[in-house]
Predicted model as a PDB file, atoms N, CA, C, CB and O in Angstrom, pLDDT in the B-factor column:
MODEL        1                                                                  
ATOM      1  N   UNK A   1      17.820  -6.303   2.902  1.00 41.00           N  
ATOM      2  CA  UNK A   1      16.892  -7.414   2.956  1.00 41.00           C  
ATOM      3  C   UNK A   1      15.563  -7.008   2.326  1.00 41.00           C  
ATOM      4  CB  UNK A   1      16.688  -7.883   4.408  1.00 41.00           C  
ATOM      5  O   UNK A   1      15.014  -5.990   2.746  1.00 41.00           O  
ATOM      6  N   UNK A   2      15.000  -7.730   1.342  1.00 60.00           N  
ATOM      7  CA  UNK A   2      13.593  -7.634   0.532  1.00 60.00           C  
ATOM      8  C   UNK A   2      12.888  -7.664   2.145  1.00 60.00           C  
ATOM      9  CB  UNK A   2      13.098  -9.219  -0.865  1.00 60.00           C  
ATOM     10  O   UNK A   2      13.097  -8.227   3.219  1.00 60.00           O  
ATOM     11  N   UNK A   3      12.029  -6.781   1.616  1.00 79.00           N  
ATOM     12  CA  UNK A   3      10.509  -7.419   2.299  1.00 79.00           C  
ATOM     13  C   UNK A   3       9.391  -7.858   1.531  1.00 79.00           C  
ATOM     14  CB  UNK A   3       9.790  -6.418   3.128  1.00 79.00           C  
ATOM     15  O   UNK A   3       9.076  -7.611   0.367  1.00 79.00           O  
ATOM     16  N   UNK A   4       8.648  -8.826   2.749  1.00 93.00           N  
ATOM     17  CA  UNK A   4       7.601  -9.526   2.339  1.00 93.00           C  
ATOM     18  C   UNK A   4       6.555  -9.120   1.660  1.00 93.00           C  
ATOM     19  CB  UNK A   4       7.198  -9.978   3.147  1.00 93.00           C  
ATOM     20  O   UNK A   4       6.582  -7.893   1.759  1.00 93.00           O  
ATOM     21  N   UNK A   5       5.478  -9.485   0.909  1.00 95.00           N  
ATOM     22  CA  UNK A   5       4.627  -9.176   0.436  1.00 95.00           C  
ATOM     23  C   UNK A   5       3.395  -8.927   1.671  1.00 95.00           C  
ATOM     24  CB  UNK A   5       4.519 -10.086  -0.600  1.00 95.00           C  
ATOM     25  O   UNK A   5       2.608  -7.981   1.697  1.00 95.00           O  
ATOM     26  N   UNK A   6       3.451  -9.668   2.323  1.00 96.00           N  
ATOM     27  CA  UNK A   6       2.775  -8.818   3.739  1.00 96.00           C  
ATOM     28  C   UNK A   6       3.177  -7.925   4.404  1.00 96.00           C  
ATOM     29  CB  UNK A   6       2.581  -9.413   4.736  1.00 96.00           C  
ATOM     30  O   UNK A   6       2.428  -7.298   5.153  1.00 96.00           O  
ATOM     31  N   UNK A   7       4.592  -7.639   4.265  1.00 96.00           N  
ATOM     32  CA  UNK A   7       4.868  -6.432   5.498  1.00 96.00           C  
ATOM     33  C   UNK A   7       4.846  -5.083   4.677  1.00 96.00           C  
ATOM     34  CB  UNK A   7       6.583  -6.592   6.410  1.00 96.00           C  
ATOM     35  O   UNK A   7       4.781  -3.973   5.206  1.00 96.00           O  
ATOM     36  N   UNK A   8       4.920  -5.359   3.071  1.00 97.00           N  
ATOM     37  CA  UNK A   8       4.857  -4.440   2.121  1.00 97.00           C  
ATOM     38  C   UNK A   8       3.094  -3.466   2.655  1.00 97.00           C  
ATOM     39  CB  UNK A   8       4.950  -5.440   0.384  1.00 97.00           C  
ATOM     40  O   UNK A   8       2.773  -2.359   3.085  1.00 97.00           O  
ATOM     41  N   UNK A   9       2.075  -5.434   2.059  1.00 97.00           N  
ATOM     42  CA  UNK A   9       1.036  -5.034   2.198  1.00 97.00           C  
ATOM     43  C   UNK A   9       0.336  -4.362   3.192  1.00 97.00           C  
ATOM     44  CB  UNK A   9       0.647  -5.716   1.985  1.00 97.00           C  
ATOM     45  O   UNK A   9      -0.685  -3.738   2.903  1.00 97.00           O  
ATOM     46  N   UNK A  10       0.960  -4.435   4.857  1.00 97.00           N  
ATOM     47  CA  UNK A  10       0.545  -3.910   5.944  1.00 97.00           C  
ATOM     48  C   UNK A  10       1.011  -2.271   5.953  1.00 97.00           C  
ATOM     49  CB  UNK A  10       1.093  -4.794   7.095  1.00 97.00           C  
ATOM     50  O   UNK A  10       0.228  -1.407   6.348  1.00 97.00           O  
ATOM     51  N   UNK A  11       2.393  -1.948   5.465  1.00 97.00           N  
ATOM     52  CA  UNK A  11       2.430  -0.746   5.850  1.00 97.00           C  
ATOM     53  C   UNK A  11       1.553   0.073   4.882  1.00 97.00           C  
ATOM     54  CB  UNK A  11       3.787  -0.329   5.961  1.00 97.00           C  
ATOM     55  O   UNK A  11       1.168   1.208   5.164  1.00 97.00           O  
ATOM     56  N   UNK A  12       1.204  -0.666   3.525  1.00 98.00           N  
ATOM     57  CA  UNK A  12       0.738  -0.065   2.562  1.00 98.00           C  
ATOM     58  C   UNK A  12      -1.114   0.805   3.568  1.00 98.00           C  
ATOM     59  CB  UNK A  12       0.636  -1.505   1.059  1.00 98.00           C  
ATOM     60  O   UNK A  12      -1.596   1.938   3.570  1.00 98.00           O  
ATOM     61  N   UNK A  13      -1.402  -0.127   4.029  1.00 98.00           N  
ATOM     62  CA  UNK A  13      -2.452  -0.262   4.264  1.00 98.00           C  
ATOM     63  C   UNK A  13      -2.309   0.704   5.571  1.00 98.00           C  
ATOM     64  CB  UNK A  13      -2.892  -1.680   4.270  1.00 98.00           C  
ATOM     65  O   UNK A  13      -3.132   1.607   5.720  1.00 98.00           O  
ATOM     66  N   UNK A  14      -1.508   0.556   6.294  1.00 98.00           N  
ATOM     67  CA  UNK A  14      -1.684   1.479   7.610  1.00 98.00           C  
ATOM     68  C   UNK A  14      -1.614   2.783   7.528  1.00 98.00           C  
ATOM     69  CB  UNK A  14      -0.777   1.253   8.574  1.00 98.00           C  
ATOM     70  O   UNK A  14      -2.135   3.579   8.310  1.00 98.00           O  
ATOM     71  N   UNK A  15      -0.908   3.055   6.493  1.00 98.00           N  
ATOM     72  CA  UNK A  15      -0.839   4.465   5.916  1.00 98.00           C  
ATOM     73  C   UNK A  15      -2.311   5.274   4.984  1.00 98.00           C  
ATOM     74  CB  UNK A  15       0.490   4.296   4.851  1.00 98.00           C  
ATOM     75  O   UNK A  15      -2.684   6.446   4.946  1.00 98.00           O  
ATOM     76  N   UNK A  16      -2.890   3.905   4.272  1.00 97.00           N  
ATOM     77  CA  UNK A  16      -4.249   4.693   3.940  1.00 97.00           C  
ATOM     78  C   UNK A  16      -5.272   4.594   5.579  1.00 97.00           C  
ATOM     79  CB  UNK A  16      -5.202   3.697   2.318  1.00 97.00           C  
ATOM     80  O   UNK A  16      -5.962   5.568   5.879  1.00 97.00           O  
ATOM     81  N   UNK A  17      -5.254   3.854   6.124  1.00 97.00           N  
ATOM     82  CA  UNK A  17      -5.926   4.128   7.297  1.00 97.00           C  
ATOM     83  C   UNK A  17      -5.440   5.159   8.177  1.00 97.00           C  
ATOM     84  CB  UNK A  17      -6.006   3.049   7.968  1.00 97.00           C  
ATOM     85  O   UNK A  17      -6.269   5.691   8.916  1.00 97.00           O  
ATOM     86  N   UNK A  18      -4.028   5.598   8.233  1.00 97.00           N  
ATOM     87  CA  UNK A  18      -4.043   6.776   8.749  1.00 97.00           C  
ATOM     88  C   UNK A  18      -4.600   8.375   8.321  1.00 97.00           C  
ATOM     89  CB  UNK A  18      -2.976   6.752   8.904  1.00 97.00           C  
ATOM     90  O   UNK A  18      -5.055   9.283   9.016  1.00 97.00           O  
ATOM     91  N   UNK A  19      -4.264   8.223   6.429  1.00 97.00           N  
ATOM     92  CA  UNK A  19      -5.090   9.108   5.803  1.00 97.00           C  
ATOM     93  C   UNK A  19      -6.767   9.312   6.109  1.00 97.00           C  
ATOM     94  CB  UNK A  19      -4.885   8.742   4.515  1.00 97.00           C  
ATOM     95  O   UNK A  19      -7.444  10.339   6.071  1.00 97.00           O  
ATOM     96  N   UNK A  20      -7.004   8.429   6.309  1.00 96.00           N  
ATOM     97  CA  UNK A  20      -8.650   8.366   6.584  1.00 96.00           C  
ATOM     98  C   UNK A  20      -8.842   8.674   7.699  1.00 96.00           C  
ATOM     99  CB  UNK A  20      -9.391   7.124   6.439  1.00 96.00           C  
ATOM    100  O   UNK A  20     -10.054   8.779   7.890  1.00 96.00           O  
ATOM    101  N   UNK A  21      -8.068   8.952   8.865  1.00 96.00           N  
ATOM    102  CA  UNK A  21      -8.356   9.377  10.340  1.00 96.00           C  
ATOM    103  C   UNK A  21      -7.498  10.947  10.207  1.00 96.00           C  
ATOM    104  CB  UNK A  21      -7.601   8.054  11.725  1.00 96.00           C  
ATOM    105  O   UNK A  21      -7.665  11.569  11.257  1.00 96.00           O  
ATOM    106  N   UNK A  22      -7.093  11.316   9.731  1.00 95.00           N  
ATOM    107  CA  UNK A  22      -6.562  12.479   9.611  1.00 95.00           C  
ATOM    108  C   UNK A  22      -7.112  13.810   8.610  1.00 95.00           C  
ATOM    109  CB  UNK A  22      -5.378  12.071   9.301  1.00 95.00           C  
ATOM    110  O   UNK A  22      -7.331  13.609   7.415  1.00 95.00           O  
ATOM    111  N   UNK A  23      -7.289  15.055   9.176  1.00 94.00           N  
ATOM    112  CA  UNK A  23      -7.843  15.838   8.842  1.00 94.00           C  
ATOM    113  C   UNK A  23      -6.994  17.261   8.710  1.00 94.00           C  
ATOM    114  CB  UNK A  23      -8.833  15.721   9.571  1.00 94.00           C  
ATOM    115  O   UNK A  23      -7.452  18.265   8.166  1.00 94.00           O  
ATOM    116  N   UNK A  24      -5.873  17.177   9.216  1.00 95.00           N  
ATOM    117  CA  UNK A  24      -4.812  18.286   8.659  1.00 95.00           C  
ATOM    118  C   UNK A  24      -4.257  18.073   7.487  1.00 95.00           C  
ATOM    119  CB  UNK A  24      -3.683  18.486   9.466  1.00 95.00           C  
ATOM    120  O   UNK A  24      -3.675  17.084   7.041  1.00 95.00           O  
ATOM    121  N   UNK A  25      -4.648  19.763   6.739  1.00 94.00           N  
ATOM    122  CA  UNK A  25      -3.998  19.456   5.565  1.00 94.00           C  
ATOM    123  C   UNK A  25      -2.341  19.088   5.146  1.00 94.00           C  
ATOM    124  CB  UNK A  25      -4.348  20.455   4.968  1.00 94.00           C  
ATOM    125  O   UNK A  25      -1.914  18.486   4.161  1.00 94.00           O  
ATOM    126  N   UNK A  26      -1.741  19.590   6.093  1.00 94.00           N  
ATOM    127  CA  UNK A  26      -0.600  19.253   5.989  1.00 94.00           C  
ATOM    128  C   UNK A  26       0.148  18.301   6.177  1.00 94.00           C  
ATOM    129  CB  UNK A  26      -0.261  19.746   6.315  1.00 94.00           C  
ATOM    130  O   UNK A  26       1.130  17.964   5.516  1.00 94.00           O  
ATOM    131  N   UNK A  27      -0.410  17.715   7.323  1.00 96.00           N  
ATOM    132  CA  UNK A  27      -0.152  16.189   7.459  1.00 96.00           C  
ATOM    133  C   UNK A  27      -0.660  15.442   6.511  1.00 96.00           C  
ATOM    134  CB  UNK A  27      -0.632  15.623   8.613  1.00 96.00           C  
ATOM    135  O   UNK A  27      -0.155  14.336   6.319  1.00 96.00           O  
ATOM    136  N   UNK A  28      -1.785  15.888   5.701  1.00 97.00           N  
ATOM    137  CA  UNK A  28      -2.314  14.745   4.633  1.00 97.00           C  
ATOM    138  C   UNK A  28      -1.528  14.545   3.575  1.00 97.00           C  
ATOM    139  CB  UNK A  28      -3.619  15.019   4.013  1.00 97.00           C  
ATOM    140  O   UNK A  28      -1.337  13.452   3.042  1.00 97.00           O  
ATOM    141  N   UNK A  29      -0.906  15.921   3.141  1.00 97.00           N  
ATOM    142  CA  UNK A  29       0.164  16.244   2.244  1.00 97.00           C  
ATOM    143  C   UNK A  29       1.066  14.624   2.392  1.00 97.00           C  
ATOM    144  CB  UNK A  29       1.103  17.869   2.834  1.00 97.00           C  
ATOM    145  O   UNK A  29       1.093  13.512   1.863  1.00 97.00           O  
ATOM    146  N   UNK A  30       1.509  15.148   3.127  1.00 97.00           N  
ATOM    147  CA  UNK A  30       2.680  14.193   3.639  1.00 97.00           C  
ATOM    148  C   UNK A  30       2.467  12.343   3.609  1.00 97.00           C  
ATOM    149  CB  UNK A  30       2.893  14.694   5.327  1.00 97.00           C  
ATOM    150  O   UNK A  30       3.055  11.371   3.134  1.00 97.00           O  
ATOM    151  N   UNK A  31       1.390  12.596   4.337  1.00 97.00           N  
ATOM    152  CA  UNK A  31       0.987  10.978   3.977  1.00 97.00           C  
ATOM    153  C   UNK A  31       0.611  10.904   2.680  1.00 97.00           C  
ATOM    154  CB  UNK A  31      -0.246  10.325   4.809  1.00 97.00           C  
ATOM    155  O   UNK A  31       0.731   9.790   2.169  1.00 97.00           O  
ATOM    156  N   UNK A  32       0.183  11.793   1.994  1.00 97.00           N  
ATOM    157  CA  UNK A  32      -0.458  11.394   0.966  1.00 97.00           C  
ATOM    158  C   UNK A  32       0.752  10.597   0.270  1.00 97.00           C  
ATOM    159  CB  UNK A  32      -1.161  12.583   0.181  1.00 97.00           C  
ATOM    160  O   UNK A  32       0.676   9.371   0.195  1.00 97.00           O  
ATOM    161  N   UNK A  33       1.767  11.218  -0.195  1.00 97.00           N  
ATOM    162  CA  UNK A  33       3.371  11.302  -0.475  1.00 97.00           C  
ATOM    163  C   UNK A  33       3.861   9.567  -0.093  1.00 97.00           C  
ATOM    164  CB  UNK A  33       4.282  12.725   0.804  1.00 97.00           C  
ATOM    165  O   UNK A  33       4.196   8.659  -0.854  1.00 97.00           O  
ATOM    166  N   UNK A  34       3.751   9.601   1.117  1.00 98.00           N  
ATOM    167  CA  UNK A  34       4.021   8.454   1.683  1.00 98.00           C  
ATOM    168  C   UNK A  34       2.710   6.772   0.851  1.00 98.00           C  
ATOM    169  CB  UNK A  34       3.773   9.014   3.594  1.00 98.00           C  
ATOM    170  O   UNK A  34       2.929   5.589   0.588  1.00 98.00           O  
ATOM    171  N   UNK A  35       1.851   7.410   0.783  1.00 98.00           N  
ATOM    172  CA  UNK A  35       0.894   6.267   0.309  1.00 98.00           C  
ATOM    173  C   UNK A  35       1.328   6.312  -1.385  1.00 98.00           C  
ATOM    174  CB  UNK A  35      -1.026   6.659   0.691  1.00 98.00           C  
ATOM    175  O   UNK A  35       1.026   5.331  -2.065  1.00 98.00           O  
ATOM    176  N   UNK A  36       1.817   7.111  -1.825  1.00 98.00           N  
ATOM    177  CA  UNK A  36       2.400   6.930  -3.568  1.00 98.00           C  
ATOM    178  C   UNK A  36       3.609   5.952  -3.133  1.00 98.00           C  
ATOM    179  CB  UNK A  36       3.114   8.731  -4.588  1.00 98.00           C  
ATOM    180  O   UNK A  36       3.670   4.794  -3.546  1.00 98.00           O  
ATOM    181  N   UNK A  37       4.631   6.557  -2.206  1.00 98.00           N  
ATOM    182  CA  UNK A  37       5.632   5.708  -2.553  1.00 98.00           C  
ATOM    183  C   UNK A  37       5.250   4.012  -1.952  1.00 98.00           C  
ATOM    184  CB  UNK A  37       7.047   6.415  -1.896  1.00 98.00           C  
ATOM    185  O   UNK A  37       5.997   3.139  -2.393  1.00 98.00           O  
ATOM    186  N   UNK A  38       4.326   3.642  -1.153  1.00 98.00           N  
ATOM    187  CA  UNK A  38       4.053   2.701  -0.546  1.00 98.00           C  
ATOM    188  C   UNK A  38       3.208   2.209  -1.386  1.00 98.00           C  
ATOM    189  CB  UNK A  38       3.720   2.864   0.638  1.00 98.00           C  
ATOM    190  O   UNK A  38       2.751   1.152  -0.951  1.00 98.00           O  
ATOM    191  N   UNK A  39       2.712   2.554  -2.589  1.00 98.00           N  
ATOM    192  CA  UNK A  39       1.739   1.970  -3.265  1.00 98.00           C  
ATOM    193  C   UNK A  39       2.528   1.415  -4.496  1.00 98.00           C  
ATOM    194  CB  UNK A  39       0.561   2.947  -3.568  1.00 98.00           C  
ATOM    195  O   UNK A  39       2.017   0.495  -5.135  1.00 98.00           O  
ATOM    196  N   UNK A  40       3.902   1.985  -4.913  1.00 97.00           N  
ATOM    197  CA  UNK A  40       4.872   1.746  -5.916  1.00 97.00           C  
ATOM    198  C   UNK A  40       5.443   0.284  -5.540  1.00 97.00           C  
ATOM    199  CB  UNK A  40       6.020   2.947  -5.941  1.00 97.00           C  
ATOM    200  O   UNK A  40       5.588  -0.778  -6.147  1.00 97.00           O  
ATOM    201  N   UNK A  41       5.729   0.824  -4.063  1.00 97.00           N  
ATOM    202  CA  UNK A  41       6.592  -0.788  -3.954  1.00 97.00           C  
ATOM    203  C   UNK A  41       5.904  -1.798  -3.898  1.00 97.00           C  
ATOM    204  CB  UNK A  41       7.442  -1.085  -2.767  1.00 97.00           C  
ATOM    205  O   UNK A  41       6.088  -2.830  -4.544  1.00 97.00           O  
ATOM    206  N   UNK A  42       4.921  -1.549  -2.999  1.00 97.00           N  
ATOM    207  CA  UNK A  42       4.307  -3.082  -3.199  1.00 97.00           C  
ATOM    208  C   UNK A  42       3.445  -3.194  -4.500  1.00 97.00           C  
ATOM    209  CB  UNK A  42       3.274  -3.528  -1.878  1.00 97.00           C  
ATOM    210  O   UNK A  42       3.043  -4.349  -4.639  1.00 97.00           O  
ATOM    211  N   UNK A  43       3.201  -2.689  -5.097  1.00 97.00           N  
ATOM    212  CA  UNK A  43       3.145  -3.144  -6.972  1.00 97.00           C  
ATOM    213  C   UNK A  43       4.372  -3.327  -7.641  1.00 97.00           C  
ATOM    214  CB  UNK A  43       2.472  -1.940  -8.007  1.00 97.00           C  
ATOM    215  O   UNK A  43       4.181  -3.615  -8.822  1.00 97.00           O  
ATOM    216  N   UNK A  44       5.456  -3.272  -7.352  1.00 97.00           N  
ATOM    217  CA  UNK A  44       6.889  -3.479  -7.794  1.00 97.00           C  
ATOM    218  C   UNK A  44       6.908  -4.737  -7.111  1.00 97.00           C  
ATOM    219  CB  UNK A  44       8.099  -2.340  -7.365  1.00 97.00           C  
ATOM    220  O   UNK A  44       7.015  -5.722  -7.842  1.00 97.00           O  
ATOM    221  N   UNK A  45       6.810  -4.979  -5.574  1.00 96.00           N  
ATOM    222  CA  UNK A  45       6.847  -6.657  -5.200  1.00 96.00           C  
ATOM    223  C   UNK A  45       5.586  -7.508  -5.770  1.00 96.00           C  
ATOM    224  CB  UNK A  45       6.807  -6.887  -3.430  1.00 96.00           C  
ATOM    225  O   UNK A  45       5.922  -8.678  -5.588  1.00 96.00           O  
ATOM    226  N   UNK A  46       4.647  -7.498  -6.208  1.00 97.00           N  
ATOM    227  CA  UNK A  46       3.513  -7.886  -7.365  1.00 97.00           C  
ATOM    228  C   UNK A  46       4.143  -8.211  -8.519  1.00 97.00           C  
ATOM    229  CB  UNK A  46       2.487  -6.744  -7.755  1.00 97.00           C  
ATOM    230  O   UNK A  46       4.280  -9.408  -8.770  1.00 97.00           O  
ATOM    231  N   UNK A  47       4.586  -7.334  -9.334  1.00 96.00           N  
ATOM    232  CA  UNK A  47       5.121  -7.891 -10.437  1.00 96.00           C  
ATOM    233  C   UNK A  47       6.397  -8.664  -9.952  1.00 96.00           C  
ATOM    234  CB  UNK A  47       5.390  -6.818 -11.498  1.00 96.00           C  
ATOM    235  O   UNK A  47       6.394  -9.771 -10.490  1.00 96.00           O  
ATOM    236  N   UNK A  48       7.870  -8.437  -8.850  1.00 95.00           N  
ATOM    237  CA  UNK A  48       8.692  -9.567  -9.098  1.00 95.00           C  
ATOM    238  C   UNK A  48       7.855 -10.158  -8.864  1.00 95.00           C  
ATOM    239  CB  UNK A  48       9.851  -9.897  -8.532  1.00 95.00           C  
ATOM    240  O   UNK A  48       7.330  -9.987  -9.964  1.00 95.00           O  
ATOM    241  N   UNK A  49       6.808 -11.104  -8.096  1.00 95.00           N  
ATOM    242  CA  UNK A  49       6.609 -12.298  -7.206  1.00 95.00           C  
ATOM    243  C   UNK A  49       5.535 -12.789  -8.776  1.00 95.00           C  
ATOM    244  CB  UNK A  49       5.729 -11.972  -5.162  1.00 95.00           C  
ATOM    245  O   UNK A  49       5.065 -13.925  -8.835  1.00 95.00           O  
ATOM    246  N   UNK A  50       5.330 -11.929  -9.727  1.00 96.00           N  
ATOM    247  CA  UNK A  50       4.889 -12.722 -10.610  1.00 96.00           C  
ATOM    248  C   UNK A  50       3.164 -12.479 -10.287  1.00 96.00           C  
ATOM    249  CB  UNK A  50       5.595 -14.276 -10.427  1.00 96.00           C  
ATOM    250  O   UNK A  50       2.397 -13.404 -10.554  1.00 96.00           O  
ATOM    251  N   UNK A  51       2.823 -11.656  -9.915  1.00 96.00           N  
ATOM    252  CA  UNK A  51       1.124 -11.806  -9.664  1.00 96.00           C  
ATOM    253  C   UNK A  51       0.595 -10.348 -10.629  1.00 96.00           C  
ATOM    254  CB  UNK A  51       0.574 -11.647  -7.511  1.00 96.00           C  
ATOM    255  O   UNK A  51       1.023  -9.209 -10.817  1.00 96.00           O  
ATOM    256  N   UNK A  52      -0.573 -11.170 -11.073  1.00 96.00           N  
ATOM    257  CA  UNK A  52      -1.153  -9.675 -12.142  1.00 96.00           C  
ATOM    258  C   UNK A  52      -1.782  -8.719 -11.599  1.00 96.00           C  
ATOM    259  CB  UNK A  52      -2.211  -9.919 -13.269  1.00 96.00           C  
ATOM    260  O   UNK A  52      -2.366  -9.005 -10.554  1.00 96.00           O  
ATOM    261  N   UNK A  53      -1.860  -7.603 -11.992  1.00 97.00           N  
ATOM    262  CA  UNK A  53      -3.092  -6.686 -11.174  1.00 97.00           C  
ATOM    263  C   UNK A  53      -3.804  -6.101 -12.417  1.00 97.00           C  
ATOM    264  CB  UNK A  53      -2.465  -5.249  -9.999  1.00 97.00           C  
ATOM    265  O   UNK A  53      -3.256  -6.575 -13.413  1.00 97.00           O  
ATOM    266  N   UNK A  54      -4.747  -5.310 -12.734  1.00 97.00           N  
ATOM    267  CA  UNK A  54      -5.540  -4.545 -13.638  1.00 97.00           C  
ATOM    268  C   UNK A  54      -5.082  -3.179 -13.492  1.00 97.00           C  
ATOM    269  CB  UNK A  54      -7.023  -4.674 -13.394  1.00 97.00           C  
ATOM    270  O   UNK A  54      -4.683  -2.495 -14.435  1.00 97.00           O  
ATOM    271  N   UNK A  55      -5.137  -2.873 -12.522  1.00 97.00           N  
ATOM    272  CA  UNK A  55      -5.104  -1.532 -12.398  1.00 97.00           C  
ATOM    273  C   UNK A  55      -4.628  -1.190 -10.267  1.00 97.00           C  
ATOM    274  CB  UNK A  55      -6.984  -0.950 -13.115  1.00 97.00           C  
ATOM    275  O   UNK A  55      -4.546  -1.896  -9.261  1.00 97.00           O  
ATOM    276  N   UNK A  56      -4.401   0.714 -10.708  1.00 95.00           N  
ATOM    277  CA  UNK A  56      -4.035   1.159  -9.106  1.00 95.00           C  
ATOM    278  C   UNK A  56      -5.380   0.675  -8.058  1.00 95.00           C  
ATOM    279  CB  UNK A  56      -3.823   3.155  -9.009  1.00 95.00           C  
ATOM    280  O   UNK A  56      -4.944   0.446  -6.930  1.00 95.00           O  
ATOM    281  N   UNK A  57      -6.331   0.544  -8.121  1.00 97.00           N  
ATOM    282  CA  UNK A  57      -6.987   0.191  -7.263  1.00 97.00           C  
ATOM    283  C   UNK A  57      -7.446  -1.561  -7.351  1.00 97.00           C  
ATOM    284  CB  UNK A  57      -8.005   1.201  -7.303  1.00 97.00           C  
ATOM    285  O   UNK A  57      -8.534  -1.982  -6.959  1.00 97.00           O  
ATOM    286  N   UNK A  58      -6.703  -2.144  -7.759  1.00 97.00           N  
ATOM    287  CA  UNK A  58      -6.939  -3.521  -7.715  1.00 97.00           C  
ATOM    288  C   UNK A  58      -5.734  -3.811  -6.848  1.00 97.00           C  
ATOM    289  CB  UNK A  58      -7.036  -4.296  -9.166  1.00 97.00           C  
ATOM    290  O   UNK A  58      -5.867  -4.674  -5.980  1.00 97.00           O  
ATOM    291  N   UNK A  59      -4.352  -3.073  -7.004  1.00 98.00           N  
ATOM    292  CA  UNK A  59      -3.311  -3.192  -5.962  1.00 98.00           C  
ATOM    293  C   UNK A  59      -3.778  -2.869  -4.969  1.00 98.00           C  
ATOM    294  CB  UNK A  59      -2.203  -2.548  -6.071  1.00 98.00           C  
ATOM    295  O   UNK A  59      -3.608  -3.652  -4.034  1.00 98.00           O  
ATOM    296  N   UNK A  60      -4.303  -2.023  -4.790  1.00 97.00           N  
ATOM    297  CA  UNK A  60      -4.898  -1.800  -3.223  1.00 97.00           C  
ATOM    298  C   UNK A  60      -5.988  -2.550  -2.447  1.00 97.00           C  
ATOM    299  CB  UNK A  60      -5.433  -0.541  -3.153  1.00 97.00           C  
ATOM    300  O   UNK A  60      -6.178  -2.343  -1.248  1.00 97.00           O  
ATOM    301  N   UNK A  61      -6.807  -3.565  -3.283  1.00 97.00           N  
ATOM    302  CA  UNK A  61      -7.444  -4.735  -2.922  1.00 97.00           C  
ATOM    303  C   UNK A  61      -6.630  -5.599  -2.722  1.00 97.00           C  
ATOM    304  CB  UNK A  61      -8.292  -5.179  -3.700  1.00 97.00           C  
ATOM    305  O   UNK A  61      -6.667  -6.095  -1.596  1.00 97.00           O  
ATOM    306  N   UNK A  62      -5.844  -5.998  -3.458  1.00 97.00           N  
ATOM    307  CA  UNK A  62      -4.773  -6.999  -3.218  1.00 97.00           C  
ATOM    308  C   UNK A  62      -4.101  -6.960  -1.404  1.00 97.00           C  
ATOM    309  CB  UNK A  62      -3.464  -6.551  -4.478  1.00 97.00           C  
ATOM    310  O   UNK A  62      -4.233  -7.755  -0.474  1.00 97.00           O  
ATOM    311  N   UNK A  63      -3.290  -5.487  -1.548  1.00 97.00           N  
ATOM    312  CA  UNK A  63      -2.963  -5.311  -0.349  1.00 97.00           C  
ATOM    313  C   UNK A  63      -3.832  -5.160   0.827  1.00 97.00           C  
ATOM    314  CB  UNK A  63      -2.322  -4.462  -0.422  1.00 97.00           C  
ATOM    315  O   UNK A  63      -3.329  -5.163   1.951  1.00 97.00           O  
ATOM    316  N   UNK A  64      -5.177  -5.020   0.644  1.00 96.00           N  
ATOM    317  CA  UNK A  64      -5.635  -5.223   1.741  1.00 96.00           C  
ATOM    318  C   UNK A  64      -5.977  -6.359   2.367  1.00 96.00           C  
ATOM    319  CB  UNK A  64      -6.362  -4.673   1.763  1.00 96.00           C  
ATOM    320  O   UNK A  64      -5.863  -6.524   3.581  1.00 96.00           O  
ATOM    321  N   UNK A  65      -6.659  -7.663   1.113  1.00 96.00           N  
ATOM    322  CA  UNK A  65      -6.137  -8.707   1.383  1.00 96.00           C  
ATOM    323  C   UNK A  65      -5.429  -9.561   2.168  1.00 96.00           C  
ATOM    324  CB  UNK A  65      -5.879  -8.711   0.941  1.00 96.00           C  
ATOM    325  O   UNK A  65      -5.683 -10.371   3.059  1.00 96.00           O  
ATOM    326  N   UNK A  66      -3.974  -8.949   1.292  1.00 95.00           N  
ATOM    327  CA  UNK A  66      -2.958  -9.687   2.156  1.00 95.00           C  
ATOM    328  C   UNK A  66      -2.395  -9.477   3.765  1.00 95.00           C  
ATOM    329  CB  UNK A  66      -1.887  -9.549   1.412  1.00 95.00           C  
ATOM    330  O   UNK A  66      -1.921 -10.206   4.637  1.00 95.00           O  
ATOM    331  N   UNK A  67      -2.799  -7.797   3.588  1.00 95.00           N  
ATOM    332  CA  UNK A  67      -2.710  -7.381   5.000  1.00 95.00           C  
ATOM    333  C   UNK A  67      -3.813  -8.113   6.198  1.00 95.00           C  
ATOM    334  CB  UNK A  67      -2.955  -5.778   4.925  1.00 95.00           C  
ATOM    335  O   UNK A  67      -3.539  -8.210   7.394  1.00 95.00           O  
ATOM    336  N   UNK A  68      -5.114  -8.590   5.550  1.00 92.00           N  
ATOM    337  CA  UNK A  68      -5.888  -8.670   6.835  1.00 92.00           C  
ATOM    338  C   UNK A  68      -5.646 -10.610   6.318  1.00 92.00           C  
ATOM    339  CB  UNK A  68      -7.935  -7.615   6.957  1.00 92.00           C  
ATOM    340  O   UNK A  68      -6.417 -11.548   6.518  1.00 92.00           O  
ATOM    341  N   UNK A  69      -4.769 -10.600   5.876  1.00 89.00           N  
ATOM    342  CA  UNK A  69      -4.353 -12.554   6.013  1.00 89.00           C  
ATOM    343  C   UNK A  69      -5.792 -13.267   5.421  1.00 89.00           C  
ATOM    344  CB  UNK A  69      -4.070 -13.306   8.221  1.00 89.00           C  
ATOM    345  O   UNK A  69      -6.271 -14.192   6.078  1.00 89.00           O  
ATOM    346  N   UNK A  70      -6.389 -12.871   4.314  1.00 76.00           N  
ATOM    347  CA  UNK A  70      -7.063 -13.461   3.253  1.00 76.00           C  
ATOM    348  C   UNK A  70      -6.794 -14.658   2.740  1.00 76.00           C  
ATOM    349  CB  UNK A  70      -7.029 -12.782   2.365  1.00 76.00           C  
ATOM    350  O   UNK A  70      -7.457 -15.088   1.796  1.00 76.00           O  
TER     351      UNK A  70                                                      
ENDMDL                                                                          
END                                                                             
């Protein structure tokens, strides 16, 4: 089953907010990892659904957006 462009956009987003509360390097590693592949898909659900972006940090406006129901 696809997911939504919000549930994309929420995990996208919960994962840079966990980076930002976290201070082990090793765990950052890891999320970091996790916020590439979470940043792929939901710019992969962007382009199917047909919406433009400029660039990696305009996806991440987007998703925050959609995550806080803009």
């Amino acid at each position: 089953m696809k997911q939504s462009l919000f549930e994309l956009a929420l995990a996208y987003v919960k994962i840079i907010e966990r980076i930002e509360h976290t201070s082990d390097p090793k765990e950052l590693h890891g999320l970091e990892e996790e916020r590439v592949m979470r940043h792929n898909q939901f710019a992969d659900a962007l382009k199917a659904a047909g919406i433009r972006y400029k660039d990696r940090e305009h996806v991440t406006r987007i998703a925050l957006r959609i995550a806080k129901e803009e």
